[in-house]
C-alpha positions as CSV (number, residue, x, y, z in Angstrom):
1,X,16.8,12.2,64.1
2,X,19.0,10.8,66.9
3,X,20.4,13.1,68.9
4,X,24.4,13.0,69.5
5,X,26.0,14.7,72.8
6,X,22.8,16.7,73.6
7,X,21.5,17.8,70.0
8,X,24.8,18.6,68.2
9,X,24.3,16.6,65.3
10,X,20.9,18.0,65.0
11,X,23.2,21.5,64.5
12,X,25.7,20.3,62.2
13,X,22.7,19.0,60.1
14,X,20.7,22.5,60.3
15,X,24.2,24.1,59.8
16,X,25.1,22.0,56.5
17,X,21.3,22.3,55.5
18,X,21.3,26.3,56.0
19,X,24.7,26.3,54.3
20,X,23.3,24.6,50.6
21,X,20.2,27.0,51.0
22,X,22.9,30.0,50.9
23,X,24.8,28.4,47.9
24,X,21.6,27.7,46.3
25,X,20.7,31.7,46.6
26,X,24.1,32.2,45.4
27,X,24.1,30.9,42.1
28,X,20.8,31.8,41.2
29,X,22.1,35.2,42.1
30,X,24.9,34.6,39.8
31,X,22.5,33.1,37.1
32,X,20.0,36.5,37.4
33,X,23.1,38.5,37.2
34,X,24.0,36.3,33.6
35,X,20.0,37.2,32.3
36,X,19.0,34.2,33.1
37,X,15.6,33.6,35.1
38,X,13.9,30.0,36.3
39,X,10.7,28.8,36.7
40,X,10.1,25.8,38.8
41,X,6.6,23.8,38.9
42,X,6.0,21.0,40.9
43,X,3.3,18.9,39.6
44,X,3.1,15.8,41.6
45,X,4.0,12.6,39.7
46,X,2.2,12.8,36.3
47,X,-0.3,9.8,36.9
48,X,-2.9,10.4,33.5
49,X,-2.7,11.3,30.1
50,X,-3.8,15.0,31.1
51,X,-0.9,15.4,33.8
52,X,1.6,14.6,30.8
53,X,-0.4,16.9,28.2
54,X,-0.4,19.5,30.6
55,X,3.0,19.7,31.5
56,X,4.3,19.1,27.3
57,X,2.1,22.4,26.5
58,X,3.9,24.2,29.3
59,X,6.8,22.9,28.3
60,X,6.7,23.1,24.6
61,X,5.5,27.0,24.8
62,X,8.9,27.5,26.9
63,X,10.9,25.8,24.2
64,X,9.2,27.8,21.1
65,X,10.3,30.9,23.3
66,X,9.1,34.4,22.0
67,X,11.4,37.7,21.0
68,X,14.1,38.3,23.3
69,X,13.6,35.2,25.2
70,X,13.7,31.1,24.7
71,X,14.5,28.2,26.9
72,X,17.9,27.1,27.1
73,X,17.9,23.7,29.3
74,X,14.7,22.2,31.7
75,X,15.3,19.5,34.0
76,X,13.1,17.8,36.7
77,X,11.9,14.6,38.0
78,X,9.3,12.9,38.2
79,X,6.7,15.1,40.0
80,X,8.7,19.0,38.9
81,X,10.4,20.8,36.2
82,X,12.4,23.4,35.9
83,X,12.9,26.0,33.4
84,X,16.2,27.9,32.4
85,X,15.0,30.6,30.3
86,X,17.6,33.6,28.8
87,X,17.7,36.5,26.4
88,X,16.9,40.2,27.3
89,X,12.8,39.5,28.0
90,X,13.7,36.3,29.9
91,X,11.9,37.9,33.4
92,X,8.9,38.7,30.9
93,X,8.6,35.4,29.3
94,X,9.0,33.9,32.9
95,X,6.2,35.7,33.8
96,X,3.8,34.5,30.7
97,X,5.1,30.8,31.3
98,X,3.9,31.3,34.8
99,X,0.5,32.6,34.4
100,X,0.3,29.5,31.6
101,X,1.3,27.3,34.6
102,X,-1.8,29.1,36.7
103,X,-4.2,28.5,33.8
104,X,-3.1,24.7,33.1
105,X,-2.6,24.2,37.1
106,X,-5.4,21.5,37.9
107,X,-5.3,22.9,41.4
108,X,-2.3,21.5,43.5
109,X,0.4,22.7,41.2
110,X,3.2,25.1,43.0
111,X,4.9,27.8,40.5
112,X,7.5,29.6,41.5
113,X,10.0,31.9,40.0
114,X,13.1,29.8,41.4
115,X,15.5,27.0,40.5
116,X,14.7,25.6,43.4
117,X,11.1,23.7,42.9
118,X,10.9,22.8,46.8
């Protein structure tokens, strides 16, 4: 990064940076407070048959959802999703979708309870 009057664009960008990281928190503060919980997997981009199948049976599970729990939106790109999962067991589900991701995680998968999958 080029640096402007001795580094101060460098701080505006770590200040603006820092500042989305706090709204970030925020809402998913505000979306915990709501009974909603996330869970965020980034996959690298799906490049076989078995990356895809993988991430539809992770997927589909979160959309058949369970008693006091189902999926209400998922979004992602090309190498994560993210779950949106409500209801009163939505922490409890989050945590069976996660150990699902462990078991279906060929080995370079990161799963984490967030909405933020980086």
């Amino acid at each position: 990064m080029r640096e402007l009057d001795g580094g101060r664009l460098s701080n505006v960008v770590e200040a603006y940076l820092e500042q989305l990281r706090q709204a970030e928190l925020v809402a998913e503060a505000e979306d915990a407070a709501h009974g909603k919980r996330h869970l965020s997997v980034v996959t690298g981009d799906l490049e076989t048959s078995d990356d895809v199948a993988r991430v539809e049976q992770l997927t589909a599970t979160a959309w058949a959802g369970r008693d006091g729990a189902h999926m209400t939106a998922s979004r992602g790109g090309s190498d994560y999703v993210t779950l949106v999962i409500e209801g009163p067991c939505a922490a409890q589900f989050v945590d069976e979708l996660a150990a699902l991701a462990e078991e279906l995680n060929p080995g370079f998968w990161r799963i984490s309870r967030s909405s933020s999958p980086f």
